[in-house]
N, CA, C and O atoms as CSV, one atom per row, in Angstrom:
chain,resi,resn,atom,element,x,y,z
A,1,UNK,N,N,-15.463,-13.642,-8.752
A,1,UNK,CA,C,-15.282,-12.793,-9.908
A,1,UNK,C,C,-14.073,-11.886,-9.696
A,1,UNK,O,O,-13.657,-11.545,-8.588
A,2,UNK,N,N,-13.495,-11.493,-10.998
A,2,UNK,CA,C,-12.214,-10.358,-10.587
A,2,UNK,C,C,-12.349,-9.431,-11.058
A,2,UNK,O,O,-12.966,-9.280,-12.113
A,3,UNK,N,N,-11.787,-8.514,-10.386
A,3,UNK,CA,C,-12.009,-7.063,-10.989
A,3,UNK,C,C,-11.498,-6.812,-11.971
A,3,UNK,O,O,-11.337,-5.639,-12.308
A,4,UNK,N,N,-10.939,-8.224,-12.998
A,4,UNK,CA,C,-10.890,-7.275,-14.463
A,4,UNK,C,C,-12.084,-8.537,-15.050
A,4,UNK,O,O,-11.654,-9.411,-15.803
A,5,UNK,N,N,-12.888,-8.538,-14.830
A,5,UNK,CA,C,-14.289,-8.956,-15.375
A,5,UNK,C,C,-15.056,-7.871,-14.922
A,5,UNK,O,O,-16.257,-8.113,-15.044
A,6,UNK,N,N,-14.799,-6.702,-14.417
A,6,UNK,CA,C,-15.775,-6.197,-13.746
A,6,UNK,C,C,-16.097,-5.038,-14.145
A,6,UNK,O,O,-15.747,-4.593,-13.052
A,7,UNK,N,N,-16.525,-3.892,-14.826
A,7,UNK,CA,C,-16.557,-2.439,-15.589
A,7,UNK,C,C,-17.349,-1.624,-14.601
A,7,UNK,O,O,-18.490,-1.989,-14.316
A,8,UNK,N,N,-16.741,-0.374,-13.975
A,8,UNK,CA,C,-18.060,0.276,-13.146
A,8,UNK,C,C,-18.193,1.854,-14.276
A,8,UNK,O,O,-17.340,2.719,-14.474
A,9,UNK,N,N,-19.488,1.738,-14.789
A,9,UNK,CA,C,-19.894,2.674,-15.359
A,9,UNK,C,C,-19.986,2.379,-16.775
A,9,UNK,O,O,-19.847,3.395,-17.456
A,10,UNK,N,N,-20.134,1.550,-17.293
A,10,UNK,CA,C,-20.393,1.278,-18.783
A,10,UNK,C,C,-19.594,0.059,-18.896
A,10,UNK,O,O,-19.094,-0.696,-18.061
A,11,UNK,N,N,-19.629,0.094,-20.490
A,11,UNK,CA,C,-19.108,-1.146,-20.825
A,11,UNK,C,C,-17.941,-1.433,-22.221
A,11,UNK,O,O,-17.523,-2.430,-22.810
A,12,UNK,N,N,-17.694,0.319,-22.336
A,12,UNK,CA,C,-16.919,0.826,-23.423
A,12,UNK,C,C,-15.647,0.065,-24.075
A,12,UNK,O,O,-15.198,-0.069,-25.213
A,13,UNK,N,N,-15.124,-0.575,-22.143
A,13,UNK,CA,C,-13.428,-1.556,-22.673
A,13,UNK,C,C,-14.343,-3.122,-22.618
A,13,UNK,O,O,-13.418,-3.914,-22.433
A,14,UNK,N,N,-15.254,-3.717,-22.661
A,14,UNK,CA,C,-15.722,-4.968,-22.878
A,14,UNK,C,C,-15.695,-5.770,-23.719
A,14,UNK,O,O,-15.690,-7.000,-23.666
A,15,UNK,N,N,-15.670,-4.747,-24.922
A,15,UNK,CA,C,-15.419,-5.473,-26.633
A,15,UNK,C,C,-14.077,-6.186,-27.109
A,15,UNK,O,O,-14.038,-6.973,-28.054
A,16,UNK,N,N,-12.743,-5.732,-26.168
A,16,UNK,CA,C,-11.414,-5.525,-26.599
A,16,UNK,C,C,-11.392,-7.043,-26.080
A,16,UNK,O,O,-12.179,-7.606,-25.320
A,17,UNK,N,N,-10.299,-7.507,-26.697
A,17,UNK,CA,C,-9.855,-8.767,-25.847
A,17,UNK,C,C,-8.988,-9.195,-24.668
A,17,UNK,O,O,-8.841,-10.224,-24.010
A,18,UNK,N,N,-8.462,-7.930,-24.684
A,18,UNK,CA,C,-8.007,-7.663,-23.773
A,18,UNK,C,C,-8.014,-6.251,-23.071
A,18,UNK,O,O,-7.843,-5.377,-23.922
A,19,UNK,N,N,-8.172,-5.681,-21.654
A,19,UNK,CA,C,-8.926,-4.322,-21.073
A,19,UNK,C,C,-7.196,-3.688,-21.194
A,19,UNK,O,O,-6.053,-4.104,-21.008
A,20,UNK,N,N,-8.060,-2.129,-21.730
A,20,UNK,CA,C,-6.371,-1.455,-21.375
A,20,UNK,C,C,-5.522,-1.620,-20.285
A,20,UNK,O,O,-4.293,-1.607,-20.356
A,21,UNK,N,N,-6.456,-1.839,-18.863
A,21,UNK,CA,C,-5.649,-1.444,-17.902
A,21,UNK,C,C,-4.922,-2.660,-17.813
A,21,UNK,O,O,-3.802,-2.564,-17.311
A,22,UNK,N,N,-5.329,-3.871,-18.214
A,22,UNK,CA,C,-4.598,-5.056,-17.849
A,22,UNK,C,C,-2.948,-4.857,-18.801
A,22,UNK,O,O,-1.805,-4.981,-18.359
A,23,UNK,N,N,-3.389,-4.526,-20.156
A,23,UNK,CA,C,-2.008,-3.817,-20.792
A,23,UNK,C,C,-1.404,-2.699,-20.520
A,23,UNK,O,O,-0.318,-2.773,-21.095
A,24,UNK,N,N,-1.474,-1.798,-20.026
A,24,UNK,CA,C,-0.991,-0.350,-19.261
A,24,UNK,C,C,-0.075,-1.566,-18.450
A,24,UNK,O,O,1.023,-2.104,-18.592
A,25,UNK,N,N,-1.125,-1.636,-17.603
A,25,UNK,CA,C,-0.179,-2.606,-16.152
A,25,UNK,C,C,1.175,-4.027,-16.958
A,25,UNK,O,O,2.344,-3.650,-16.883
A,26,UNK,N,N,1.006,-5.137,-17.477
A,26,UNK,CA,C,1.059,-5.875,-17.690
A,26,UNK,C,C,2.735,-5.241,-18.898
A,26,UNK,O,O,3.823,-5.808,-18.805
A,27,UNK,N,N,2.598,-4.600,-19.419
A,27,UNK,CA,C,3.638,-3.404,-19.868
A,27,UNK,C,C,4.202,-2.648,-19.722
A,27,UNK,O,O,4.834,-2.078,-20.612
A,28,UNK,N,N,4.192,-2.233,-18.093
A,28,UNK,CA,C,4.916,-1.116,-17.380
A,28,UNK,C,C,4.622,0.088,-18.183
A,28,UNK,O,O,5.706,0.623,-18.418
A,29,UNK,N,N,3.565,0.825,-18.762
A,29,UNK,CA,C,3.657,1.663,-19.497
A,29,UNK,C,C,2.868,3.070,-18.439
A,29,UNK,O,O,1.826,3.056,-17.785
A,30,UNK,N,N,3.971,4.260,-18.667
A,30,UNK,CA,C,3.925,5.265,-17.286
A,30,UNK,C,C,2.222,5.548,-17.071
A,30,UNK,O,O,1.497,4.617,-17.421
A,31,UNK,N,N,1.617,6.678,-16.563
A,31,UNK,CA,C,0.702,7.111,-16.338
A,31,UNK,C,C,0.512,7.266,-17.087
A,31,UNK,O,O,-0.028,6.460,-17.846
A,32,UNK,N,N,0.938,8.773,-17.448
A,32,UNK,CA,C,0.315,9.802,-18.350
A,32,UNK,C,C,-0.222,8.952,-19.923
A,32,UNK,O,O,-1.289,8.921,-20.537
A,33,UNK,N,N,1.549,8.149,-20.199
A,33,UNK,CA,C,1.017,7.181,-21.263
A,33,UNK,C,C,-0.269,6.572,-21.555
A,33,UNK,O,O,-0.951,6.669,-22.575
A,34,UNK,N,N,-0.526,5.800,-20.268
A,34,UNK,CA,C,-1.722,5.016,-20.102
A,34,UNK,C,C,-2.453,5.650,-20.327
A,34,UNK,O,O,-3.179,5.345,-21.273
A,35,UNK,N,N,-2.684,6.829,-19.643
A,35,UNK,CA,C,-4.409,7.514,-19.747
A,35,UNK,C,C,-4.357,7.981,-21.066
A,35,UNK,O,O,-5.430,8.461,-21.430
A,36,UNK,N,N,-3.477,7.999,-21.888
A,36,UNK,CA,C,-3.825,8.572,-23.387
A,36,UNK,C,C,-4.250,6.884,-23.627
A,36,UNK,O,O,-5.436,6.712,-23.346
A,37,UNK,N,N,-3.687,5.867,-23.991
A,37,UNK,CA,C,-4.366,4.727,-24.587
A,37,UNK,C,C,-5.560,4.659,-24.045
A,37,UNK,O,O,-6.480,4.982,-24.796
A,38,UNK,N,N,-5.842,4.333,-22.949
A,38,UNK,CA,C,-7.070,4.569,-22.412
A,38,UNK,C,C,-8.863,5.709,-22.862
A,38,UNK,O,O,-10.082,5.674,-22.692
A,39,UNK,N,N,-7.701,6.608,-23.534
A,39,UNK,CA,C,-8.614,7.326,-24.250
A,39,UNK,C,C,-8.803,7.377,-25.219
A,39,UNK,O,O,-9.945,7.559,-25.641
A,40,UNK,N,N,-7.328,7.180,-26.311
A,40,UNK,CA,C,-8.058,6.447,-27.626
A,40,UNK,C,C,-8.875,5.475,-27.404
A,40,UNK,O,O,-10.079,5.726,-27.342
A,41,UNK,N,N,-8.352,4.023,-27.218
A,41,UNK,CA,C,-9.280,2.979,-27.474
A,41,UNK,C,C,-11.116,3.441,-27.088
A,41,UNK,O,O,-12.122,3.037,-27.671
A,42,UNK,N,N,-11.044,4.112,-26.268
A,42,UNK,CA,C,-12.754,4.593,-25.800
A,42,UNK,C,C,-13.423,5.291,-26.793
A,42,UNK,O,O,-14.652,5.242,-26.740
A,43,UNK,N,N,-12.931,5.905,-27.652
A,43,UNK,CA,C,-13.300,7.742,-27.655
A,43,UNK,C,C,-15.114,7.293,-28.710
A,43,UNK,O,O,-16.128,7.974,-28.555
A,44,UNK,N,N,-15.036,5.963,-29.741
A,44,UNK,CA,C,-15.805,6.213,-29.984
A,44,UNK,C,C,-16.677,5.323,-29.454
A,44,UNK,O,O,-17.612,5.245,-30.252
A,45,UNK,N,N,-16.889,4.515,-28.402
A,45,UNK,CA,C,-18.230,4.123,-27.549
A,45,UNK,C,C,-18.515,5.013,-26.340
A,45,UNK,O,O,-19.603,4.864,-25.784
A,46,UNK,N,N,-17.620,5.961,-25.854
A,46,UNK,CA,C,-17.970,6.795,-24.715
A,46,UNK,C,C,-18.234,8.215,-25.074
A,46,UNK,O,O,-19.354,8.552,-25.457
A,47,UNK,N,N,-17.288,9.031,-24.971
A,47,UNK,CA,C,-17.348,10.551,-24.950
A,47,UNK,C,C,-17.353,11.124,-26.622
A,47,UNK,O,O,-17.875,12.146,-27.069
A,48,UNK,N,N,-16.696,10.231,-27.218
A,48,UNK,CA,C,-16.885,10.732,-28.685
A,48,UNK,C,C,-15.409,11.576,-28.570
A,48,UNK,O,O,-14.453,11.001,-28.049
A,49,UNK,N,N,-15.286,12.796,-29.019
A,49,UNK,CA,C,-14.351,14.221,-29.659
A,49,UNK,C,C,-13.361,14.325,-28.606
A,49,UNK,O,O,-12.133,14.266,-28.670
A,50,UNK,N,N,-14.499,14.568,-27.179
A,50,UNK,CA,C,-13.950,14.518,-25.742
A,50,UNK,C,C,-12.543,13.809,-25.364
A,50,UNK,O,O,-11.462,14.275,-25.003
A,51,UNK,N,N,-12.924,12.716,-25.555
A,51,UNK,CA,C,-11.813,11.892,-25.154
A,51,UNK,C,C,-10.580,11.796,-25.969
A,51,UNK,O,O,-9.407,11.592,-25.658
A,52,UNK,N,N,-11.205,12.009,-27.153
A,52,UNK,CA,C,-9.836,12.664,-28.150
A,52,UNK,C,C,-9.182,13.731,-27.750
A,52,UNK,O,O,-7.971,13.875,-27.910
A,53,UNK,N,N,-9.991,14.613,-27.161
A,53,UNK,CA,C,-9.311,15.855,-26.824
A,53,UNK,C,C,-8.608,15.633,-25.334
A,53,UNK,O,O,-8.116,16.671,-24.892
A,54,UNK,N,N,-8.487,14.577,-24.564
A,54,UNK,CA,C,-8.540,14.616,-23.454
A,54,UNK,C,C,-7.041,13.676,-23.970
A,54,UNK,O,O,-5.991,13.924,-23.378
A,55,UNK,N,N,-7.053,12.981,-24.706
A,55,UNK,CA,C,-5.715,11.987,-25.018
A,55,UNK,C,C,-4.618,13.205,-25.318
A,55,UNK,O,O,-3.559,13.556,-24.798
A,56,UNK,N,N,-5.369,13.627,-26.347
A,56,UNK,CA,C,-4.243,15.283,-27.032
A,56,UNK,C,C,-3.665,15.901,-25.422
A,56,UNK,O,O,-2.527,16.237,-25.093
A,57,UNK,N,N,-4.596,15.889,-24.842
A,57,UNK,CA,C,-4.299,16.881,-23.309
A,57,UNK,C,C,-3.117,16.296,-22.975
A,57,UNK,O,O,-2.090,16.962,-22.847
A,58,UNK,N,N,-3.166,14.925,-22.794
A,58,UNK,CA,C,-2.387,14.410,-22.257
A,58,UNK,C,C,-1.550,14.284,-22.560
A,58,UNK,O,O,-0.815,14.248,-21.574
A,59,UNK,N,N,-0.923,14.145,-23.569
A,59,UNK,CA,C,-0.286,14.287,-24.614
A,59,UNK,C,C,0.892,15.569,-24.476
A,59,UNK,O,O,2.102,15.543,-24.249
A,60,UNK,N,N,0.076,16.507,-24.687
A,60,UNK,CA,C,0.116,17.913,-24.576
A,60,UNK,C,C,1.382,17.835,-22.714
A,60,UNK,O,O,2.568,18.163,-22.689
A,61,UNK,N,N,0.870,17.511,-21.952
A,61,UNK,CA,C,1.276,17.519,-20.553
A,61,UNK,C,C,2.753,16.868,-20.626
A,61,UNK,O,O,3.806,17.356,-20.219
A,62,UNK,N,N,2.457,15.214,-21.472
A,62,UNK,CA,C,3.833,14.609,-21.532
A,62,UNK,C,C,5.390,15.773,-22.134
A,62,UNK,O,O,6.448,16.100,-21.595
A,63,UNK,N,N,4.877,16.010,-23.207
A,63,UNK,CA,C,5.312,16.424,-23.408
A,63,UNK,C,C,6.142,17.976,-23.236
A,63,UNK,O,O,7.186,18.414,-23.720
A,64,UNK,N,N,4.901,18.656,-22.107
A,64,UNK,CA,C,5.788,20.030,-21.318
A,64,UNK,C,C,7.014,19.424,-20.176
A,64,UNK,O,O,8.162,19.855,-20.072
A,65,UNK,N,N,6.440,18.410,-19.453
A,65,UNK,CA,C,6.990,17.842,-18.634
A,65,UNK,C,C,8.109,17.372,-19.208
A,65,UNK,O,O,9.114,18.047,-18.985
A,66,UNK,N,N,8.286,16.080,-20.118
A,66,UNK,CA,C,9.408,15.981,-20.674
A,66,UNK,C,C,10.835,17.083,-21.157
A,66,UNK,O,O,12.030,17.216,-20.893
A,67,UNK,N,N,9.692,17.754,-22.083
A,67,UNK,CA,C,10.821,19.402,-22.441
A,67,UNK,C,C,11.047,19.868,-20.809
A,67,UNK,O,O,12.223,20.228,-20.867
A,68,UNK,N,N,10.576,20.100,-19.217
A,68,UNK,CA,C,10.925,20.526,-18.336
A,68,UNK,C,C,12.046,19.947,-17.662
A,68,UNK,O,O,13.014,20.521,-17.163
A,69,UNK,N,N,11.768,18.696,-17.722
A,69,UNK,CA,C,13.095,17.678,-16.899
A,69,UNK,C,C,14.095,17.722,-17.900
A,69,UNK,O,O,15.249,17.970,-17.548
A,70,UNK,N,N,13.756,17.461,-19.452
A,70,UNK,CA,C,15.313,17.623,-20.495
A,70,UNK,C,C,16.047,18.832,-20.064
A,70,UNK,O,O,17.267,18.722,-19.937
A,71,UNK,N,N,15.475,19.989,-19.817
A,71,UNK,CA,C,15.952,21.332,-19.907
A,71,UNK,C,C,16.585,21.723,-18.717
A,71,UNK,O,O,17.207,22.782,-18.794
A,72,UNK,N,N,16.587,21.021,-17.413
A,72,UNK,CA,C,16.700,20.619,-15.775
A,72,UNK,C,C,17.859,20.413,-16.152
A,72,UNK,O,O,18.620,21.037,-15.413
A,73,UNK,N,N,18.573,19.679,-17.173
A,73,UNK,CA,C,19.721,18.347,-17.171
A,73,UNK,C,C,20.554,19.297,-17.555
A,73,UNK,O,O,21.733,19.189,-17.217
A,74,UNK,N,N,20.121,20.444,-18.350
A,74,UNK,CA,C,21.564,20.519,-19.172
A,74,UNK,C,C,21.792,22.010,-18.448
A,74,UNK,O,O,22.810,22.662,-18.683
């Protein structure tokens, strides 16, 4: 078996046809990115509001960080 047949703790990414992480990975798409898709696609079989709010967070982060390194440059 492989560990992308494999879910530890529920079964929230099982429905998709394909698991985020295999697209995060498979797309080079950064961290922070990822863990926001990761939290949409969930929000309504797992945490509900939570995970919405937790994508926004992230979100929220990309974007200080980004404005920090733009502002570094010039």
């Amino acid at each position: 078996m492989n560990a992308t047949d494999t879910q530890v703790g529920g079964d929230h990414y099982r429905k998709f046809k394909i698991q985020p992480t295999e697209f995060i990975h498979k797309n080079g798409i950064p961290f922070i990115e990822g863990c926001v898709i990761k939290y949409v696609v969930r929000w309504r079989d797992k945490n509900g509001i939570q995970d919405i709010d937790k994508a926004i967070h992230f979100l929220q982060l990309l974007k200080e960080l980004e404005n920090d390194t733009n502002n570094s440059r010039t």
